[in-house]
N, C-alpha and C positions, 0 to 999 in steps of 0.2 A: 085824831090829832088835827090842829087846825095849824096851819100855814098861817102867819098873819101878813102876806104879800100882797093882799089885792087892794087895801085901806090905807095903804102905806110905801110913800114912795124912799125907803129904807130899799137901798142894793145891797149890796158887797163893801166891808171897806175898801178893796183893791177898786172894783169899780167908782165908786163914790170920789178915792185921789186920782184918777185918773180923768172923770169928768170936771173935776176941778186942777188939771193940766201941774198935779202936782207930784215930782218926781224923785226918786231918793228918800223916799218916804221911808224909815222903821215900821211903817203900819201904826195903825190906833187901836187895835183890838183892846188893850189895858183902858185908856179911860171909855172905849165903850161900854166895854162889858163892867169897869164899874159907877158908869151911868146908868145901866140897865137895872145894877144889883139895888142902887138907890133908889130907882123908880118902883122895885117891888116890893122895897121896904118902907114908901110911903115919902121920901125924903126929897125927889124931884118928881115933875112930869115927864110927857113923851113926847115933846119938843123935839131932842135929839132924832127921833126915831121920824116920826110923821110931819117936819118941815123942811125937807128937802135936805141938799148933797153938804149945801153952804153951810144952814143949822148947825148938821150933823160934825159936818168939821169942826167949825165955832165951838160947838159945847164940847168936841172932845181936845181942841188943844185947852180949851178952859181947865178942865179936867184934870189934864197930861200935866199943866201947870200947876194946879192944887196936888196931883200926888206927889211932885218933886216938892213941894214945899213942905208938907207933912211929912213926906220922907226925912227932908233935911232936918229937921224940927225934932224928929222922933229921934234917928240919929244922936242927936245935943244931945239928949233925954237918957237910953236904950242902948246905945250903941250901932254901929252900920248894921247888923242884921236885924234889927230890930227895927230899926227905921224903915230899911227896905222893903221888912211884909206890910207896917203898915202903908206904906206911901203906894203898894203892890193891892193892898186890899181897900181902899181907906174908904168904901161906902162902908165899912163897918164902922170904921172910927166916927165918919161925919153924922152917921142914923143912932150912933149909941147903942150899936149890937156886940155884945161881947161874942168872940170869936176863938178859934186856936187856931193856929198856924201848925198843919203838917204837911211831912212829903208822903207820897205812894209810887208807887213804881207803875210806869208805864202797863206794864203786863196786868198789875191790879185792875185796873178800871179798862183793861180790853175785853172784859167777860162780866154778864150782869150780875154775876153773883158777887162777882170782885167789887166791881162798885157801889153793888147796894151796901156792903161792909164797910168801906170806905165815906160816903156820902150819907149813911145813919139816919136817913132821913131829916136831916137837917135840913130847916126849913130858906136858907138861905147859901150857896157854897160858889167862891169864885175859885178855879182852876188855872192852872198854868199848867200847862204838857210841852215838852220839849219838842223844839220840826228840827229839821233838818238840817244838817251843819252844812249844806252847800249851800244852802237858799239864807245863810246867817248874813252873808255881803248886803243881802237885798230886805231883807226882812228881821225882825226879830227872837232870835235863837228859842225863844219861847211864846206861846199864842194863848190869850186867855179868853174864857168863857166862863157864862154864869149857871147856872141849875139851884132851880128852885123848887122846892115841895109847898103847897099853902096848907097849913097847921088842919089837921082834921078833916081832911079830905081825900081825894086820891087825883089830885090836880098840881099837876106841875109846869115847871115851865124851863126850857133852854134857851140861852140868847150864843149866839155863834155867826161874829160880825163877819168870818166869811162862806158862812151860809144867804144864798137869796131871801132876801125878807129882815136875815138875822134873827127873827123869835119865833120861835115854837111853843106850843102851849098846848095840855090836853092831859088825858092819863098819864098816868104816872109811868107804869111797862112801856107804853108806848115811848116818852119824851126821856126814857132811861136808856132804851133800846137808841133812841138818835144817838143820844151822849155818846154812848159806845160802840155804835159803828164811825162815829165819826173821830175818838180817839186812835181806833183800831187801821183806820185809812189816812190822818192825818199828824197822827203824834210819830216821832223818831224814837224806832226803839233799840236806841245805843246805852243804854244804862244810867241815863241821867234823870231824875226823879222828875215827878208833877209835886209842883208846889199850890199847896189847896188852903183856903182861908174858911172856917164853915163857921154857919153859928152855931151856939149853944143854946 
């Protein structure tokens, strides 16, 4: 598995707002992780990722901006939950990947069997898992990351903005086994679902 930390001066999003003395923050994990999903689908660069802290903000309120707008948009359209997956997922909507929106249960995706059943090898999947209802003052009640599989291969890849580096890339077992010890140490498991966007 390769770390992509050493080419890439990508921290933490908690470090990244705090070197930018920015406080009260919800966290950016959503439009990072779907800037990342875009970037694997061909749709941006890795601007966000590889030009520093300033970038990295820059493109994710850009981002945070276009999902609220697609949200509201879809919303008119759809209806509020309707609006909300895509405005939650919308590198699908923007790259023209058609997608399904489901939930899975935390416990699911805490064991690799559970997740490869879940996750179908879908070459595309952004995630939301629920954190902790104490940390919901300070942070956002739910924290998204992306997992990737490339079509025909046994190469995947995680982005997990607060992971050091943020992306992981390599085997498949390997970059599945991250996913899931990192649900299994970082998601709340009080019975409220992961809200998962995958391609078809």
């Amino acid at each position: 598995m390769q770390e992509k930390r050493n080419n890439t001066p990508f921290s933490t999003q908690a470090t990244i707002l705090q070197q930018l003395g920015i406080k009260d923050s919800p966290g950016i994990c959503s439009p990072l992780a779907n800037l990342y999903a875009s970037y694997k689908m061909g749709g941006t660069g890795r601007a966000f990722l590889d030009e520093g802290p300033l970038k990295t903000y820059e493109c994710a309120k850009e981002m945070e901006e276009h999902q609220s707008m697609v949200a509201q948009k879809s919303s008119e359209k759809g209806g509020s939950s309707f609006g909300s997956l895509i405005g939650m997922h919308v590198a699908f909507f923007d790259n023209h990947k058609m997608f399904k929106g489901e939930r899975a249960s935390v416990d699911e995706l805490s064991t690799t069997e559970g997740a490869k059943k879940v996750l179908k090898d879908s070459e595309h999947v952004l995630v939301n898992y629920p954190t902790s209802r104490t940390q919901a003052n300070k942070i956002s009640p739910y924290h998204q990351v992306y997992y990737g599989h490339t079509a025909g291969t046994n190469q995947c890849s995680y982005f997990n903005s607060n992971l050091p580096g943020g992306e992981r890339e390599g085997n498949c077992d390997e970059i599945l086994e991250v996913f899931v010890k990192d649900i299994q140490k970082s998601a709340d498991h009080d019975g409220r679902n992961c809200v998962i966007g995958r391609s078809l």
